[in-house]
MARVEXDREN-659307 format. One record per residue (C-alpha): residue number from 1; residue in three letters; x, y, z. Coordinates in nm, 2 decimals. Layout:
[NUM ALA [X Y Z]]
...
! end
This chain:
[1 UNK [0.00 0.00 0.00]]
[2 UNK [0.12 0.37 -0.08]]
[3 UNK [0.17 0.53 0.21]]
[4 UNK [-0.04 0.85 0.22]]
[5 UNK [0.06 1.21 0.35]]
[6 UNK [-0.11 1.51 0.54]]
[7 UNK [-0.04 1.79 0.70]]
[8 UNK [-0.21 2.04 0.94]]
[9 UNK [-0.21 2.39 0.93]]
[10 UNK [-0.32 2.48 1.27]]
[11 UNK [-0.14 2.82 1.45]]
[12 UNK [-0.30 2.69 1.84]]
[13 UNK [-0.02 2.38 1.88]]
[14 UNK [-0.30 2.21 2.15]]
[15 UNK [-0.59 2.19 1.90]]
[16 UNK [-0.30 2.05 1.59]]
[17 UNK [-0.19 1.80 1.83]]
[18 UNK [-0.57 1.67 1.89]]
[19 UNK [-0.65 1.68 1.52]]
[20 UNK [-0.38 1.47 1.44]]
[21 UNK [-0.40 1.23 1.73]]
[22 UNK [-0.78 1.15 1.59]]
[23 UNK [-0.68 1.18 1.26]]
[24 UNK [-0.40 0.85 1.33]]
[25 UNK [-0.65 0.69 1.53]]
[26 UNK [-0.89 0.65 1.23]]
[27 UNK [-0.60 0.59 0.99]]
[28 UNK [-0.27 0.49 1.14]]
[29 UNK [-0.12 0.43 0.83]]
[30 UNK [-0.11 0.78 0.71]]
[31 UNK [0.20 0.98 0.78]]
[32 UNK [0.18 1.38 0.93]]
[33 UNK [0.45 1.54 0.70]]
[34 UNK [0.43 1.88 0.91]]
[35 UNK [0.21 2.10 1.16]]
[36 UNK [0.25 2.45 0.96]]
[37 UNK [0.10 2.75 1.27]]
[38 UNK [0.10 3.08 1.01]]
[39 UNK [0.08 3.20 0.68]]
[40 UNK [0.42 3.23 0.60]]
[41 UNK [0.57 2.94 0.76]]
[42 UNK [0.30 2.75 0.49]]
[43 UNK [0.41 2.92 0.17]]
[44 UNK [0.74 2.88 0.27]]
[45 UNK [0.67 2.53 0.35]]
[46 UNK [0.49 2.42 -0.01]]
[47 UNK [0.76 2.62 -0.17]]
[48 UNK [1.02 2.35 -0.08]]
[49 UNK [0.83 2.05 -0.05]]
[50 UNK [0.65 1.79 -0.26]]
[51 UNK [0.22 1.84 -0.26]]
[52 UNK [0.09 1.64 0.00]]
[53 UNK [-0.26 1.44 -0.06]]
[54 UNK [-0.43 1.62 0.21]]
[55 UNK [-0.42 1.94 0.41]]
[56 UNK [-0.63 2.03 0.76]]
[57 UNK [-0.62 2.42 0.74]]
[58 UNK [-0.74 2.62 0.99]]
[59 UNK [-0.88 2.95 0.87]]
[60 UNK [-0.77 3.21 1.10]]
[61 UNK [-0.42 3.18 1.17]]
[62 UNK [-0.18 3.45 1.39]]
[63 UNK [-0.03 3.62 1.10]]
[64 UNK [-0.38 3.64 0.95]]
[65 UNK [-0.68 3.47 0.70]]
[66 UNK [-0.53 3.16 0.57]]
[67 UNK [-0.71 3.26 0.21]]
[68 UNK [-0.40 3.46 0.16]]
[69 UNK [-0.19 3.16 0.07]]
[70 UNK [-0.40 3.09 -0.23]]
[71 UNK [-0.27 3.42 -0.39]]
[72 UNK [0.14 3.30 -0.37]]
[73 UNK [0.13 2.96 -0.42]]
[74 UNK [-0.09 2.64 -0.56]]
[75 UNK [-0.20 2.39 -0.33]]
[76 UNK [-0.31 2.06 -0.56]]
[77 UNK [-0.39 1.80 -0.28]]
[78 UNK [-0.75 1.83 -0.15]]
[79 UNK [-0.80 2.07 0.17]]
[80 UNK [-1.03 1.96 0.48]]
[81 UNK [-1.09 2.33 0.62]]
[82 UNK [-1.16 2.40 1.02]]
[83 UNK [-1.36 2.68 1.05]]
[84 UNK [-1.66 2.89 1.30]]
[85 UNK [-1.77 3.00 0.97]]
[86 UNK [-2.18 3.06 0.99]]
[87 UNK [-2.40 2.84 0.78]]
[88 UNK [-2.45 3.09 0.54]]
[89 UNK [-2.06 3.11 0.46]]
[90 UNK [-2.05 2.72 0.46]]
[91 UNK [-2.26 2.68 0.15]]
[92 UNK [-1.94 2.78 -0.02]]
[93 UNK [-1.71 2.52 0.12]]
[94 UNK [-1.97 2.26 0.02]]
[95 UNK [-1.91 2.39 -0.35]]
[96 UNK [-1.54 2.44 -0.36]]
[97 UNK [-1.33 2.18 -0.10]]
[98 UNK [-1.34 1.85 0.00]]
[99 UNK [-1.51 1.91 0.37]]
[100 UNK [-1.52 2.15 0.60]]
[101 UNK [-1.49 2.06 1.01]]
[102 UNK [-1.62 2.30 1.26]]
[103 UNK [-1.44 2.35 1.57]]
[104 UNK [-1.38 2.18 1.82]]
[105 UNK [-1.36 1.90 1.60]]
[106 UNK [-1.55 1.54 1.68]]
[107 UNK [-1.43 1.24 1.58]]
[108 UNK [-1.79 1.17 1.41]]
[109 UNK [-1.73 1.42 1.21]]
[110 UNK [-1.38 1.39 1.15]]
[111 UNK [-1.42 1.01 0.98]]
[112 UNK [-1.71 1.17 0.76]]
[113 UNK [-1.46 1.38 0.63]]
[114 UNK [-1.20 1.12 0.58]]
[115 UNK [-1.48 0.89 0.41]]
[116 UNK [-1.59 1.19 0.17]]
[117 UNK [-1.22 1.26 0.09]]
[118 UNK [-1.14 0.92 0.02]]
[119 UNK [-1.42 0.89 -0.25]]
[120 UNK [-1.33 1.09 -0.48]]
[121 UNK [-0.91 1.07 -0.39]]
[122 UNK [-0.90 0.84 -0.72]]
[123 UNK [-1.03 1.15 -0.93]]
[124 UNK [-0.80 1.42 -0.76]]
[125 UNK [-0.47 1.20 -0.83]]
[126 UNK [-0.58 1.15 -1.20]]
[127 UNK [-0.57 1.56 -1.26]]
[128 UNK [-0.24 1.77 -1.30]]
[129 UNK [-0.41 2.05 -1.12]]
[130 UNK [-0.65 2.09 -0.82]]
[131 UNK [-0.99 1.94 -0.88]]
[132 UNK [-1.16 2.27 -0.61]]
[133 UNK [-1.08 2.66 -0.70]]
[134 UNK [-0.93 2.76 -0.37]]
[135 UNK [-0.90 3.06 -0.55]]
[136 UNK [-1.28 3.10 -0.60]]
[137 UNK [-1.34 2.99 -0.25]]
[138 UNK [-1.11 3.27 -0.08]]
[139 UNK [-1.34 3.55 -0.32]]
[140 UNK [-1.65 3.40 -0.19]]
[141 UNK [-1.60 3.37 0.18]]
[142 UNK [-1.38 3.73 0.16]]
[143 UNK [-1.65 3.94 -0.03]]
[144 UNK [-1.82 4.18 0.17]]
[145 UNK [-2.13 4.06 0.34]]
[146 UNK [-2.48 4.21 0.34]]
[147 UNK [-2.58 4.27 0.68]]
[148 UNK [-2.98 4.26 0.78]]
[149 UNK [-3.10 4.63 0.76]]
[150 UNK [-3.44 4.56 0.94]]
[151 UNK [-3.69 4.31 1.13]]
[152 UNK [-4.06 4.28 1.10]]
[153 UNK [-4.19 4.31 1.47]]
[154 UNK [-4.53 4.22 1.58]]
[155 UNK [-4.75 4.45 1.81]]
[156 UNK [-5.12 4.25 1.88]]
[157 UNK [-5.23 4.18 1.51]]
[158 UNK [-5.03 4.41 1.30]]
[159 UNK [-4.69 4.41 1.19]]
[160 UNK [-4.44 4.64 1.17]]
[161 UNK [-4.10 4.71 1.05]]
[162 UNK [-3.77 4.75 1.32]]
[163 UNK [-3.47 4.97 1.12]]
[164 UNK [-3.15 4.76 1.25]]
[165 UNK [-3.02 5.11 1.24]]
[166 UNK [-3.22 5.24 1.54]]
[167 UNK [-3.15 4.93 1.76]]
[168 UNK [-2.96 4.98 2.06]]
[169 UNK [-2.89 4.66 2.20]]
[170 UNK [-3.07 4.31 2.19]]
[171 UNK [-3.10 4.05 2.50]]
[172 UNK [-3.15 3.69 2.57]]
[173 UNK [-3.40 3.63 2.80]]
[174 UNK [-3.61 3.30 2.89]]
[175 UNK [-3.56 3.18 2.55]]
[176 UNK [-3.63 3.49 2.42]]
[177 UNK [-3.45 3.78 2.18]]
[178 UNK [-3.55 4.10 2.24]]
[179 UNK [-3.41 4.44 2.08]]
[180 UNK [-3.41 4.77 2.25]]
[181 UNK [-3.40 5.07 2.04]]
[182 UNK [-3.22 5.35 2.14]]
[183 UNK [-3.59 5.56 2.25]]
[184 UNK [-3.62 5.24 2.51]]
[185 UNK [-3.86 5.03 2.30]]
[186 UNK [-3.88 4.66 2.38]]
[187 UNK [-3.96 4.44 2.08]]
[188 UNK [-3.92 4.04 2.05]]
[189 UNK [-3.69 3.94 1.74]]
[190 UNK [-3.81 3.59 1.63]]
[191 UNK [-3.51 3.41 1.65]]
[192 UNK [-3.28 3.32 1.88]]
[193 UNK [-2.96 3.54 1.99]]
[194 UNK [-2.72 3.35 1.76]]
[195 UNK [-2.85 3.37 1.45]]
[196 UNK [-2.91 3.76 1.51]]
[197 UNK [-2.58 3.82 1.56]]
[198 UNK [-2.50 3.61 1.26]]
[199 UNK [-2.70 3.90 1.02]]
[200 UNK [-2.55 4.22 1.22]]
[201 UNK [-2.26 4.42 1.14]]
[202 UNK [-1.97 4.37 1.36]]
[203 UNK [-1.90 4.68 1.29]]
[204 UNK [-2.18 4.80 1.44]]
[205 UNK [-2.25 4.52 1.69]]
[206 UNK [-2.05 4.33 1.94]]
[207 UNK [-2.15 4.02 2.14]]
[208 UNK [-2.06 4.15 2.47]]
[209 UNK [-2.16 3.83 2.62]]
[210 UNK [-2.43 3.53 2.60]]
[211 UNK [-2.70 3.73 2.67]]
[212 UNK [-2.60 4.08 2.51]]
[213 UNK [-2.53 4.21 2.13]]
[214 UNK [-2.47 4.60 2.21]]
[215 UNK [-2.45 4.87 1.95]]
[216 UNK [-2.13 5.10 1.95]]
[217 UNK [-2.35 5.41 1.95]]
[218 UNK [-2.51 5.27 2.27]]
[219 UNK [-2.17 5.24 2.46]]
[220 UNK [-2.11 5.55 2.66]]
[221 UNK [-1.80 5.38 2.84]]
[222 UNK [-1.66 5.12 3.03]]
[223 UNK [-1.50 5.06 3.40]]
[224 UNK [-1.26 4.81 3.52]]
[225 UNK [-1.44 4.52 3.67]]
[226 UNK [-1.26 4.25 3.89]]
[227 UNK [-1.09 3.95 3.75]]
[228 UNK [-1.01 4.09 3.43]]
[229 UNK [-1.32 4.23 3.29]]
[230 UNK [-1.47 4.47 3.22]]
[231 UNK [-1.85 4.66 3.26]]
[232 UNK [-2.00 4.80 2.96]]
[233 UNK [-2.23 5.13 3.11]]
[234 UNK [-2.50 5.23 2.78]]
[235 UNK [-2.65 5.54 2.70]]
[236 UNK [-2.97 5.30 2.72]]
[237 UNK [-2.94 5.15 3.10]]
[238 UNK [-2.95 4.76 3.05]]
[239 UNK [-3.19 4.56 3.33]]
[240 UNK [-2.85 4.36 3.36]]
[241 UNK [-2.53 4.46 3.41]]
[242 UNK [-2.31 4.41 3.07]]
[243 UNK [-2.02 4.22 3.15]]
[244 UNK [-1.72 4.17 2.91]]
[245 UNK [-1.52 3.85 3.02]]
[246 UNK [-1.16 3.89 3.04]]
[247 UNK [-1.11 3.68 2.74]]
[248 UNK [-1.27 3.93 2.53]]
[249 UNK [-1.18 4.24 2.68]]
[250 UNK [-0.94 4.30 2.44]]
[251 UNK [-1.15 4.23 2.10]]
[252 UNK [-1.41 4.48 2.29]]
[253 UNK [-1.14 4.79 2.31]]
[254 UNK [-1.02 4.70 2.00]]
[255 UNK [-1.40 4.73 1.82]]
[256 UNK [-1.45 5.05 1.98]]
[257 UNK [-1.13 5.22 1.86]]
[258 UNK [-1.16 5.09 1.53]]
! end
């Protein structure tokens, strides 16, 4: 049997070490040529070295979007992407790679991807050059997005329209979204939290927490709170207090003085 090669392009050296450690355990007979952790150290990499048949890549990497190595060099062997992509984005890996894995990666999921790869392996080897425009892919999941502008909102038996624009922050509460508009309207949103924040800018909007998408207009400022983190006070006083964990306290300073 030919022995068959991957290699992982992974920047957090914990999460690479799992993905191959699965990877073996499902087929131990493969061989990990190299665990790549930025964007250079890849190009760099496939500059000197022989195509391998398959490639993990992770799409945010330290040194930035891994879509950056399509435009310096050619990648022939087929690419198993790990991603927090939304849905909507996803559509496009189903179209233009061999699978995509969202993190953290399960082992279900991982031999799916292995299974789908393997199908169609006879058909990539066959073909001098890549059978999926990485190319294409990196256009499609880089173009700019169209955010939602507005929500319908119901009040008794008529409906009404919400301008996104006029929205000053939205909550999670008892399985419920709601949106408060800067004039200190309460309206329900008809979907959950997640999928909101999905359609917002993130311009615009920042998920403060698990309970709160805030506006930047509706920041007035912030205090040091303990452990870390921080308190978000809004021009629009919240029932709750808006917490930033310390984890994302700096992603929150950054989106404000961006």
């Amino acid at each position: 049997m030919i022995k068959k090669h991957f290699i992982i392009v992974e920047d957090e050296v914990r999460s690479g070490e799992m993905l191959r450690d699965l990877f073996l355990d499902l087929r131990p007979e493969w061989k990990m040529l190299a665990h790549l952790k930025s964007i250079e150290e890849t190009i760099a990499w496939f500059q000197n070295n022989p195509q391998p048949d398959l490639v993990f890549m992770d799409i945010e990497l330290a040194d930035g979007n891994c879509f950056s190595i399509f435009n310096t060099i050619t990648i022939t062997g087929a690419i198993i992407f790990t991603t927090a992509y939304s849905e909507f984005a996803l559509k496009a890996f189903e179209q233009n790679s061999i699978d995509y894995l969202l993190k953290p990666i399960k082992e279900k999921e991982l031999g799916r991807a292995i299974c789908k790869f393997e199908q169609i392996l006879d058909a990539i080897q066959e073909q001098s050059e890549a059978v999926f425009d990485y190319q294409h892919l990196a256009k499609l999941l880089t173009a700019p997005t169209v955010y939602r502008q507005r929500f319908i909102i119901s009040k008794r038996e008529s409906f009404y329209k919400l301008d996104v624009k006029d929205i000053a922050y939205l909550y999670f509460d008892n399985r419920i979204t709601f949106a408060v508009t800067f004039s200190n309207e309460h309206h329900i949103i008809s979907q959950s939290l997640d999928k909101t924040e999905q359609e917002l800018d993130p311009a615009l909007f920042f998920r403060a927490n698990r309970q709160t998408i805030i506006h930047i207009e509706a920041v007035d400022h912030f205090e040091s709170y303990f452990g870390g983190k921080l308190v978000v006070k809004l021009t629009n006083p919240a029932a709750e207090k808006v917490i930033i964990s310390q984890a994302k306290a700096a992603a929150f300073k950054s989106w404000l003085n961006s």
